[in-house]
MARSEVEX-854341 format. One line per 8 residues: their letters; for each residue x, y, z of N, C-alpha, C. Coordinates in Angstrom, 3 decimals, m for minus. Atoms other than C-alpha are relative to their C-alpha. Example, Ala and Ser with C-alpha at 12.3 -4.5 7.8 and 13.67 -1.06 7.14 Angstrom:
<recs>
AS	0.890/m1.190/0.000/12.300/m4.500/7.800/0.900/1.200/0.000 ~ m0.820/m1.190/m0.060/13.670/m1.060/7.140/m0.770/1.090/0.730
</recs>
This chain:
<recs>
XXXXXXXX	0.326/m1.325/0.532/m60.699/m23.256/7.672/0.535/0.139/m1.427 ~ m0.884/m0.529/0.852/m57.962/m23.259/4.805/m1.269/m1.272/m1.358 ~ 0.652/0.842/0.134/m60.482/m26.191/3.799/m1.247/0.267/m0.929 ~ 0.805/m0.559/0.508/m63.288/m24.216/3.317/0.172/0.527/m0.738 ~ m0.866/m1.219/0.972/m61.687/m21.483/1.724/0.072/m0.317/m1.574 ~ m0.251/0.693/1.064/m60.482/m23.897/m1.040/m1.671/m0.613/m0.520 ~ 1.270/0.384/0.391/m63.973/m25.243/m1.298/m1.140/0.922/m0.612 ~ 0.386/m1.014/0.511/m65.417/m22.099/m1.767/0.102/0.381/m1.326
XXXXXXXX	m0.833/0.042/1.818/m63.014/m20.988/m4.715/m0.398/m1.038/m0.889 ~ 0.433/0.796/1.144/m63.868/m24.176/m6.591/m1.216/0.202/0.047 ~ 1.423/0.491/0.264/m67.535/m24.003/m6.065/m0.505/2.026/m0.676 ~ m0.081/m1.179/0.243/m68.586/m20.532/m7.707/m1.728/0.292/m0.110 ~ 1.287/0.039/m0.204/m71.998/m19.235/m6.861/m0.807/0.464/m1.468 ~ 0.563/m1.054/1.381/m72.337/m16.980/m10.885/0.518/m1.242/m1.057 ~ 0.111/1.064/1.745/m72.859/m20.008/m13.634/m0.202/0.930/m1.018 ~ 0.278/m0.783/1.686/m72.334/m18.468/m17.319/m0.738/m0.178/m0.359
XXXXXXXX	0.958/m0.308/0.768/m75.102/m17.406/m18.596/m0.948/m0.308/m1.224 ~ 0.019/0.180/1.075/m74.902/m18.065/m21.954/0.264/m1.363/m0.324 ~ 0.144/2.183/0.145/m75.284/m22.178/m23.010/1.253/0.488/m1.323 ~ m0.482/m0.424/0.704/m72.492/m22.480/m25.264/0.201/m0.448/m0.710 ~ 0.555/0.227/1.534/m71.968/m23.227/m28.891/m0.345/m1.591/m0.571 ~ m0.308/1.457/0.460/m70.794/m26.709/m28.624/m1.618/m1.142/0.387 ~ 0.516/0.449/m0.529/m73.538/m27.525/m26.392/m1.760/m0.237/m1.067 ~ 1.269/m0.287/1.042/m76.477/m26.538/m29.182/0.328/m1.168/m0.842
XXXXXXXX	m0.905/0.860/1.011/m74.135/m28.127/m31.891/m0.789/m1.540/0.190 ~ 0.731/1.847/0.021/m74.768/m31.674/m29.733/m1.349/m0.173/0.315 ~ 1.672/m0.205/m0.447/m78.521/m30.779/m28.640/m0.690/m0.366/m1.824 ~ 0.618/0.227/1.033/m79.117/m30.992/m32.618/0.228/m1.098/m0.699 ~ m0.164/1.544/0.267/m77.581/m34.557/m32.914/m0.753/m0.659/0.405 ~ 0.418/0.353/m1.456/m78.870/m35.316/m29.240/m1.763/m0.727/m0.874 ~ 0.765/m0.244/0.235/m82.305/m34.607/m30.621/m0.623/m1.083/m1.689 ~ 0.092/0.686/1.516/m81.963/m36.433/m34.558/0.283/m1.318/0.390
XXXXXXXX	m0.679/1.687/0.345/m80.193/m39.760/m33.061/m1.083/m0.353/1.116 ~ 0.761/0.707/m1.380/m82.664/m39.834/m30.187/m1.720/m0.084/m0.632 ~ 1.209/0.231/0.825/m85.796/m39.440/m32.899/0.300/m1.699/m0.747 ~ m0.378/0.848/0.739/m83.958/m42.047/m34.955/m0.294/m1.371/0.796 ~ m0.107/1.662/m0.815/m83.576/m44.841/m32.040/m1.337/m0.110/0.631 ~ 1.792/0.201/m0.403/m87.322/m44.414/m30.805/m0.686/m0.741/m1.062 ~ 0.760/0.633/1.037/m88.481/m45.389/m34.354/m0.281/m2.054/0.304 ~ 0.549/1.762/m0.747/m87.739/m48.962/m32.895/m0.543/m0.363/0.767
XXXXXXXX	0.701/0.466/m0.621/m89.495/m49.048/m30.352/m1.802/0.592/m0.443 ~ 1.757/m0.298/0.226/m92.994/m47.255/m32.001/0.113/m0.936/m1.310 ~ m0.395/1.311/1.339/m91.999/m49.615/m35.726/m0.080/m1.123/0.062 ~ m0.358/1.182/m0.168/m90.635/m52.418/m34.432/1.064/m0.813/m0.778 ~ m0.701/0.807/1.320/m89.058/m55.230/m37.148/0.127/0.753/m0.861 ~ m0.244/m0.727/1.105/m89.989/m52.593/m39.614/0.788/0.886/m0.188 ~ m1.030/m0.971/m0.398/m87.538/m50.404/m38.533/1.636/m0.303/m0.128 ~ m0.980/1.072/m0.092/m84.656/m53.173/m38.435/0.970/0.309/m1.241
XXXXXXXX	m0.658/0.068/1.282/m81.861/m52.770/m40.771/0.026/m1.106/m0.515 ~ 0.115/1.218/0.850/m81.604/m55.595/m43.475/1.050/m1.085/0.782 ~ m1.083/0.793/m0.198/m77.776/m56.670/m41.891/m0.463/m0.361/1.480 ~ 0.114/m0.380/m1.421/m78.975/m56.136/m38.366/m1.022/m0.480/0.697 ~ 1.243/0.666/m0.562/m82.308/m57.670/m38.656/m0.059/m1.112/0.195 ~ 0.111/1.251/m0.473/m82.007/m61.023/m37.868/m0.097/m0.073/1.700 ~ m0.625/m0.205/m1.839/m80.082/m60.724/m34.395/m1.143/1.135/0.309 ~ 1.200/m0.488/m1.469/m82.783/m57.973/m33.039/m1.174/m1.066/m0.734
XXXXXXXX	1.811/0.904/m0.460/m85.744/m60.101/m34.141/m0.223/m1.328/0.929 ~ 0.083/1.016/m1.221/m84.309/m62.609/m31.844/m0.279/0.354/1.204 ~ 0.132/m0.585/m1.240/m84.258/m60.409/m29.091/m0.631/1.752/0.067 ~ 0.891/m1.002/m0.050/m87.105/m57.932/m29.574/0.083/1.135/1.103 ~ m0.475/m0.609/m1.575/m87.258/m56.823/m25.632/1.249/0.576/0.449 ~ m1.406/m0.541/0.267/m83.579/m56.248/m25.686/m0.162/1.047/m0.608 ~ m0.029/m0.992/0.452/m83.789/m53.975/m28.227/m0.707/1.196/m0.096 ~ 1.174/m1.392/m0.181/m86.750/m51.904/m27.282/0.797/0.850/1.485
XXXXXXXX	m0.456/m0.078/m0.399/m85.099/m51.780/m24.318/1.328/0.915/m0.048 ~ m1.141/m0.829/0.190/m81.968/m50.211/m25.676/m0.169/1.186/m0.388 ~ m0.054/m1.799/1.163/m83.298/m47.669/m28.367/m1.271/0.753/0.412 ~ 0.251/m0.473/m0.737/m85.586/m46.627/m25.406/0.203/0.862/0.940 ~ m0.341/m0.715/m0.717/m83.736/m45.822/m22.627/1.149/0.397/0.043 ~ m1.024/m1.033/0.425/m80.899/m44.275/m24.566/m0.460/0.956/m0.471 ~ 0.544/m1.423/0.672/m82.729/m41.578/m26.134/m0.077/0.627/1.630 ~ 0.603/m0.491/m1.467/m83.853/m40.916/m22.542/1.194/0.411/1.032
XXXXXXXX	m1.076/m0.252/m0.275/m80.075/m41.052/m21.430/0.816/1.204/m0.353 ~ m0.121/m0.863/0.903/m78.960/m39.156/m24.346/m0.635/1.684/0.242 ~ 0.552/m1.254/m0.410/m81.342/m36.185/m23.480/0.422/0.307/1.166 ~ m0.114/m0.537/m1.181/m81.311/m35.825/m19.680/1.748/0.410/0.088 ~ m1.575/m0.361/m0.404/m77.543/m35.937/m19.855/0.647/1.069/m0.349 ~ m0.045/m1.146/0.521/m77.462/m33.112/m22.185/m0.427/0.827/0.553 ~ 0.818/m1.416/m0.524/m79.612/m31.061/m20.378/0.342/m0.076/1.416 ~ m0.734/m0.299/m0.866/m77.755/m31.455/m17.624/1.398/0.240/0.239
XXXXXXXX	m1.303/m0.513/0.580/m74.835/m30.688/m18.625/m0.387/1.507/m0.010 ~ m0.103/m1.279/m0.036/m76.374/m27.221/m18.907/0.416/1.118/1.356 ~ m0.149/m0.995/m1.365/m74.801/m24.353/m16.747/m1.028/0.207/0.968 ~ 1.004/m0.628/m0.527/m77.504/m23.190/m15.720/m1.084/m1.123/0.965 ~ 0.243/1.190/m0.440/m78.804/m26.766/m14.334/1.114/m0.071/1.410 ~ m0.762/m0.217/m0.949/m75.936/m26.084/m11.644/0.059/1.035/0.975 ~ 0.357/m1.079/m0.563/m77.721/m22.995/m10.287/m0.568/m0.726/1.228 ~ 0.647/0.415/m1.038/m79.282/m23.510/m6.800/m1.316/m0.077/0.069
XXXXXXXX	1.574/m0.261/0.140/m82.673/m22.674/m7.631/m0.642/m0.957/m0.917 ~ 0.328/1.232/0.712/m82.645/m25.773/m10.046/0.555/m1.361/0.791 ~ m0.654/1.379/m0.296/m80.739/m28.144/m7.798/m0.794/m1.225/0.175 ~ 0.732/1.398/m0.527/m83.574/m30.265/m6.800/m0.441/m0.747/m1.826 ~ 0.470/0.264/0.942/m84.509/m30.422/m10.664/1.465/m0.822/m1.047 ~ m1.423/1.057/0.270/m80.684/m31.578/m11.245/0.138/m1.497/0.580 ~ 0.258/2.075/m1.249/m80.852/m34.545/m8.745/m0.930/m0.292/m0.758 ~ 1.344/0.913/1.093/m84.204/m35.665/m10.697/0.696/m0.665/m0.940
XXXXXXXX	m0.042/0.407/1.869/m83.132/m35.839/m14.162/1.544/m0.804/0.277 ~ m0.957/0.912/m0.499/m79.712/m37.158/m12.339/m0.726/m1.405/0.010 ~ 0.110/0.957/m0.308/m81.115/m40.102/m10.895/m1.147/m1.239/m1.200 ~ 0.391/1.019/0.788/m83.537/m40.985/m13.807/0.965/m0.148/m1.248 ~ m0.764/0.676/0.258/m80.511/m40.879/m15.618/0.691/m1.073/m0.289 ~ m0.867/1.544/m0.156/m78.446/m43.223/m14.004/m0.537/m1.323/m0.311 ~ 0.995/1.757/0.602/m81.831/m45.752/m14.311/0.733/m0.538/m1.172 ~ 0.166/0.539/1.495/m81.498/m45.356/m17.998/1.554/m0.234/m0.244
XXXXXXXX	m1.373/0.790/1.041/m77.825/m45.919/m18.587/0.057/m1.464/0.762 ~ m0.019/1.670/m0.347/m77.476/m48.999/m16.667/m1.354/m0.817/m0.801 ~ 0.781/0.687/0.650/m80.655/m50.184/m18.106/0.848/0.043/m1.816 ~ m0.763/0.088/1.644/m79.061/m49.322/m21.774/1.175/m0.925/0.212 ~ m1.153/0.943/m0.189/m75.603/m50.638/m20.421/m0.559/m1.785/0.050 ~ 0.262/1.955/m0.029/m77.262/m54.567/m19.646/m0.554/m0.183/m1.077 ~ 0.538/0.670/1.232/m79.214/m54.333/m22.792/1.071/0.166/m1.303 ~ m0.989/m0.222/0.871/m76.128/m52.986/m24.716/0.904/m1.813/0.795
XXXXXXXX	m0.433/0.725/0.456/m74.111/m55.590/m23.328/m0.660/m1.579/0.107 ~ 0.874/1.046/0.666/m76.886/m58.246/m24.294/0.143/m0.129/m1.240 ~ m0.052/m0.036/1.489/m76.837/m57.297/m27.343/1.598/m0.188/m0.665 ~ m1.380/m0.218/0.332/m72.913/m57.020/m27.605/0.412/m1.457/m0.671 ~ m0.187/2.330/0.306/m72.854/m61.233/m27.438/m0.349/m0.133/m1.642 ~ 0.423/m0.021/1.623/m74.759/m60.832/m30.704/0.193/0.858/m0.903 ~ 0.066/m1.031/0.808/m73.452/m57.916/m32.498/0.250/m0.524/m1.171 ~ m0.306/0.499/1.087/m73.087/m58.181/m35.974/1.392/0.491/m0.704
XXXXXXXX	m1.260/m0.655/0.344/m69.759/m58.144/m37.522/1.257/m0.530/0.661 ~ m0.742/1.030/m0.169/m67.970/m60.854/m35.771/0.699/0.601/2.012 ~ m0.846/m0.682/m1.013/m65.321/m60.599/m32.539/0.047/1.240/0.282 ~ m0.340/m1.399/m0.515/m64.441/m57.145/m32.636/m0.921/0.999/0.019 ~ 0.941/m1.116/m0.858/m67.410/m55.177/m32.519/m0.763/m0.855/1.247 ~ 0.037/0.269/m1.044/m68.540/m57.693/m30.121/0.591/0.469/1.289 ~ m1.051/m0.559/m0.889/m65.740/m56.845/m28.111/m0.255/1.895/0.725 ~ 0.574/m1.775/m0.128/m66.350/m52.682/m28.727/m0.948/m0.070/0.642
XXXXXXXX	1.829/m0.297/m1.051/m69.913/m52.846/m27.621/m0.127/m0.566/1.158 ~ 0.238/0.415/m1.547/m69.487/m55.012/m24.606/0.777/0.542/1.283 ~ m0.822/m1.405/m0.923/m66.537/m52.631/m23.196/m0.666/0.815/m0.246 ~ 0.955/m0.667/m0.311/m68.805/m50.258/m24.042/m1.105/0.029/0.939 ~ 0.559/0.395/m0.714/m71.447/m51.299/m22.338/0.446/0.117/1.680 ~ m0.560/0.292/m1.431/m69.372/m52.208/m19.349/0.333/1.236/0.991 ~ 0.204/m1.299/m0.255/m68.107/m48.861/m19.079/m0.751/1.013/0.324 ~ 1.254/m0.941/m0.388/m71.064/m47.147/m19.677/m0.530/m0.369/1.819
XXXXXXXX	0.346/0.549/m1.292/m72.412/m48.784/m16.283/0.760/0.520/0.902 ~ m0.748/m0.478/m1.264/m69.195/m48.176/m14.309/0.295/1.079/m0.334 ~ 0.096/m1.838/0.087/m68.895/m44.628/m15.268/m1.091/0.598/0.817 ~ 1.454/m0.636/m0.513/m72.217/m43.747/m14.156/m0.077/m0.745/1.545 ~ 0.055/0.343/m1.259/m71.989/m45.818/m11.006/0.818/0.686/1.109 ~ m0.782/m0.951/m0.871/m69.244/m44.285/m10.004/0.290/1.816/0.513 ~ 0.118/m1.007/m0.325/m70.266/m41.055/m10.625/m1.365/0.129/1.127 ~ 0.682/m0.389/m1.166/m73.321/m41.538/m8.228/0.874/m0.022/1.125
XXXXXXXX	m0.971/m0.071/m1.392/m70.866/m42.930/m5.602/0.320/1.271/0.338 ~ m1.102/m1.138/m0.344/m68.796/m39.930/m5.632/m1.398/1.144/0.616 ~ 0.633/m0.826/m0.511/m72.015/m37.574/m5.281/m0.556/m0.230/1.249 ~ 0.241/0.603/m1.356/m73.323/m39.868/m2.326/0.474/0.759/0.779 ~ m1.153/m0.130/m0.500/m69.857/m39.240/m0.994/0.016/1.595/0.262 ~ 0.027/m1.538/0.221/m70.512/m35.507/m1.642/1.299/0.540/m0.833 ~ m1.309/m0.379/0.592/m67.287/m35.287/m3.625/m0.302/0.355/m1.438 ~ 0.364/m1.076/1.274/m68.224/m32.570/m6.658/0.489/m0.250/m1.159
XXXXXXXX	m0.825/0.140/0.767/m65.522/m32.881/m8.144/m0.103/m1.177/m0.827 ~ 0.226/1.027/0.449/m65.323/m36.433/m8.663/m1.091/m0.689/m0.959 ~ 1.388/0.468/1.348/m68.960/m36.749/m9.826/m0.181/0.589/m1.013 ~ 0.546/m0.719/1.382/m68.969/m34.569/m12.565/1.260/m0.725/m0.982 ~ m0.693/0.181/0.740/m65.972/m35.781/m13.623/m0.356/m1.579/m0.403 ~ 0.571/1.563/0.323/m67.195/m39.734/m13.704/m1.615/0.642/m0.680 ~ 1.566/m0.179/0.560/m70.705/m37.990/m15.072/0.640/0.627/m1.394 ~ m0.467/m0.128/1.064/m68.609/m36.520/m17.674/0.447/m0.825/m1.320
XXXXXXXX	m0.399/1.365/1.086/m67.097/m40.006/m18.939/m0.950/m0.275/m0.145 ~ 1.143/0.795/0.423/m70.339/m41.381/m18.759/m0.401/0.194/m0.610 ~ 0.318/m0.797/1.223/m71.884/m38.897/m21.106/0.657/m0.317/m1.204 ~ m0.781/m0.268/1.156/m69.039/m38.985/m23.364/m0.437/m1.718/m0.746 ~ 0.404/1.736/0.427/m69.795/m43.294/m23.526/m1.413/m0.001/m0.579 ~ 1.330/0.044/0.381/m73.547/m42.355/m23.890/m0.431/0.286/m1.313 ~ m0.069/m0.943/1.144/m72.484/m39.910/m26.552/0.089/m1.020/m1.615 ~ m0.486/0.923/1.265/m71.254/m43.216/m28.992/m1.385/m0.097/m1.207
XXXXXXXX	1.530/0.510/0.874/m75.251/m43.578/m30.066/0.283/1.199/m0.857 ~ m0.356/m1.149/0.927/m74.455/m39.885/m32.100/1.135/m0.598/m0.565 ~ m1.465/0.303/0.846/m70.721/m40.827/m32.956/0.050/m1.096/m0.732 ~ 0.292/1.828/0.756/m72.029/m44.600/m34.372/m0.403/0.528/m1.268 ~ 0.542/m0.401/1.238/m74.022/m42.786/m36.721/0.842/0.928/m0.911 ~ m0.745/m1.121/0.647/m71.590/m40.299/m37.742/1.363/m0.595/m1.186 ~ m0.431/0.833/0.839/m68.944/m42.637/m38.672/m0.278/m1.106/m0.541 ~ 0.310/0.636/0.723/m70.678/m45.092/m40.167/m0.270/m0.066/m1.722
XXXXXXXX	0.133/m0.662/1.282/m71.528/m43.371/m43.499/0.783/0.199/m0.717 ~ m2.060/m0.100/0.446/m67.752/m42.272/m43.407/0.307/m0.843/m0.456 ~ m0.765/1.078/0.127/m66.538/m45.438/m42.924/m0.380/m0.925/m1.624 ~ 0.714/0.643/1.432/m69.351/m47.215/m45.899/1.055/0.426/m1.177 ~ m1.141/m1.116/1.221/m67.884/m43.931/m48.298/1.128/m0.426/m0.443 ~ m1.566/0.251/0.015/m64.568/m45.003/m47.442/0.443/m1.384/m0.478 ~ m0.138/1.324/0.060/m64.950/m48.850/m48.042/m1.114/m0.307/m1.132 ~ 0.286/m0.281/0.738/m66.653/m48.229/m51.075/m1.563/m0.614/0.054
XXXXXXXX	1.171/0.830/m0.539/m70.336/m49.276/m49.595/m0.011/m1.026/0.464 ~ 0.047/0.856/m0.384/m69.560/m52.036/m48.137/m0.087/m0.009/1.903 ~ 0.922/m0.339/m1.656/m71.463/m52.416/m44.502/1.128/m0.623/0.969 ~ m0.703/0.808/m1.350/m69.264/m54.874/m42.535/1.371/0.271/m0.010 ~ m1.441/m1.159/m0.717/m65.609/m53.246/m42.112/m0.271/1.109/m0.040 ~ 0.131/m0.876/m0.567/m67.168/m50.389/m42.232/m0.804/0.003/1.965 ~ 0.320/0.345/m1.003/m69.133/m51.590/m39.302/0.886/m0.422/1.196 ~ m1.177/0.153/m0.550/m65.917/m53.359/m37.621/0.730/1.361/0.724
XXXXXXXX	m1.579/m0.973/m0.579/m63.735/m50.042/m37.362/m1.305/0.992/0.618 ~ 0.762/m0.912/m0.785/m67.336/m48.008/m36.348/m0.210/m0.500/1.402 ~ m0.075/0.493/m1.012/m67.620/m50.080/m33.661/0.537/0.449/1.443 ~ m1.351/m0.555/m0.879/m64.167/m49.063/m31.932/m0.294/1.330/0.249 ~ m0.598/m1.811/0.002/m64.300/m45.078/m33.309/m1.259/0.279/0.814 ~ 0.910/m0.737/m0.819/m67.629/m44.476/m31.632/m0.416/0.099/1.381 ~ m0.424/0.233/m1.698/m66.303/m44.511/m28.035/1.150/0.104/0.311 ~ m1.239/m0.005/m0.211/m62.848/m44.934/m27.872/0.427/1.586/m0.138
XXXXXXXX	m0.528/m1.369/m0.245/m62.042/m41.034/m29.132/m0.795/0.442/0.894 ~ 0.778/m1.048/m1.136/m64.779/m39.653/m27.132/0.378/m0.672/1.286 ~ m0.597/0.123/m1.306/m63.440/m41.385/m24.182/1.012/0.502/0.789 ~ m0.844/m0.710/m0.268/m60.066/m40.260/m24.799/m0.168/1.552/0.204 ~ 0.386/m1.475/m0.034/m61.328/m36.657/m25.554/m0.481/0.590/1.247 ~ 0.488/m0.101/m1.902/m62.908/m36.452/m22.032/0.944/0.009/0.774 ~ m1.653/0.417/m1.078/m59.933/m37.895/m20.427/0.819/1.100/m0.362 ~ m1.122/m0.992/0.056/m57.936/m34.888/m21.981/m0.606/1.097/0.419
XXXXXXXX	0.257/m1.363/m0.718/m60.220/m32.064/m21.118/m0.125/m0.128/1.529 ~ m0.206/0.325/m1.090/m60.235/m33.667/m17.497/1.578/0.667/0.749 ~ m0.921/0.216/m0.772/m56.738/m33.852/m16.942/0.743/1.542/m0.385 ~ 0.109/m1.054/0.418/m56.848/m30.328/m18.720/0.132/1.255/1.206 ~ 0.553/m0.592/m0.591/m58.617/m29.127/m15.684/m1.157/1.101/m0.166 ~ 1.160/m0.397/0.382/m62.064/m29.091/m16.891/m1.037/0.226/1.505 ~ 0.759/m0.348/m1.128/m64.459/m27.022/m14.130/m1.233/0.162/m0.125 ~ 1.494/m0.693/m0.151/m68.008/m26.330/m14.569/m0.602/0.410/1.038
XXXXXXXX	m0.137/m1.022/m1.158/m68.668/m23.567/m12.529/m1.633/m0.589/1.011 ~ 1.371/0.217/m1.310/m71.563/m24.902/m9.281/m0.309/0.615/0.784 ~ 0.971/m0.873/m1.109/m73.781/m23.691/m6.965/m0.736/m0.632/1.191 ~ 1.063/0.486/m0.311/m74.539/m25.597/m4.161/m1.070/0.365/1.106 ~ 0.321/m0.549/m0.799/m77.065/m25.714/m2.298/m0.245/0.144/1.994 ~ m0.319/m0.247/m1.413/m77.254/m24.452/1.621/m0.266/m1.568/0.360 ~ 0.379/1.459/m1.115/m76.921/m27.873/3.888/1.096/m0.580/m1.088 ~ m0.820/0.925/0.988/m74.655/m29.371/1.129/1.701/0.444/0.115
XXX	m1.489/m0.128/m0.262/m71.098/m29.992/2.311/1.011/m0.347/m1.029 ~ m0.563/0.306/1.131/m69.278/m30.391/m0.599/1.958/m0.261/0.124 ~ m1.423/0.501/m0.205/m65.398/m31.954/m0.771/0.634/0.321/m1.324
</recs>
């Protein structure tokens, strides 16, 4: 009984209303980095950066592959992330865009770390992108587990890291420009240290609003025993 009770209290049937600021903020990255990485797959080679083009014209499929079904990652994950996506009257439309989700990050994760073997820029973004990669995968795996499992909690919070790993395709681009600026145009240490920054803080940053006791208020629905 004391069981329920507690289950209740965390699960809250009135989601906020209002989408909120941060969430627009990344919907207008979401939206620019997920136009940007399609261009390779409708372009092709022509699309290829000069440093970058060698390694994808070896592995064409790979890379359609990647700057495919990350845009496709990139979106659904955002838009589920919305409150209002946690209402009951959308749940079946949450599970959807859930599960074609998870397709697309594991599909991004094996072609990310395909591509990782060959990144450009030596060892260490090798390294970045294939823990990336790796991550990305077991984040998202483990957040289905946990929903399997029916455990709420757990999956949002492993659907949370996963996002935040998905999130690197925005944060790659962000510091990269920085980093050039900063290294007075020069592509490859700026490339090196973008590597690391476009995952590593947003991983940590997750991990602190987690242990914060980050809630996003749910709704579920009737028949759904939730832990």
């Amino acid at each position: 009984m004391v069981e329920r009770v507690e289950v209740r209290a965390a699960i809250s049937s009135k989601p906020p209303r209002r989408v909120p600021v941060a969430w627009w903020c990344a919907a207008v990255f979401v939206l620019a980095i997920s136009a940007y990485s399609l261009r390779y797959v409708v372009l092709g080679d022509r699309a290829y950066e000069p440093d970058l083009a060698p390694s994808f014209r070896a592995r064409p499929l790979t890379v359609m592959a990647h700057t495919l079904f990350g845009p496709i990652a990139l979106t659904l994950g955002l838009v589920n992330l919305l409150p209002a996506m946690r209402q009951r009257r959308r749940w079946l439309v949450h599970r959807w865009l859930g599960r074609i989700y998870l397709i697309a990050s594991i599909v991004l994760g094996l072609a990310g770390l395909s591509l990782s073997l060959h990144a450009f820029g030596g060892p260490g973004p090798r390294t970045a992108f294939g823990l990336l990669a790796l991550a990305t995968i077991g984040t998202s795996l483990m957040g289905y587990r946990s929903i399997r499992a029916r455990n709420v909690r757990q999956h949002r919070e492993w659907m949370l890291r996963s996002y935040a790993l998905i999130f690197a395709a925005v944060t790659l681009r962000i510091w990269v420009p920085i980093l050039i600026t900063a290294y007075q145009g020069q592509f490859v240490p700026a490339y090196r240290w973008a590597a690391w920054l476009c995952w590593v803080p947003n991983a940590l940053l997750v991990e602190w609003i987690i242990r914060r006791g980050w809630q996003p208020q749910f709704a579920a629905p009737e028949g759904f025993a939730a832990t």
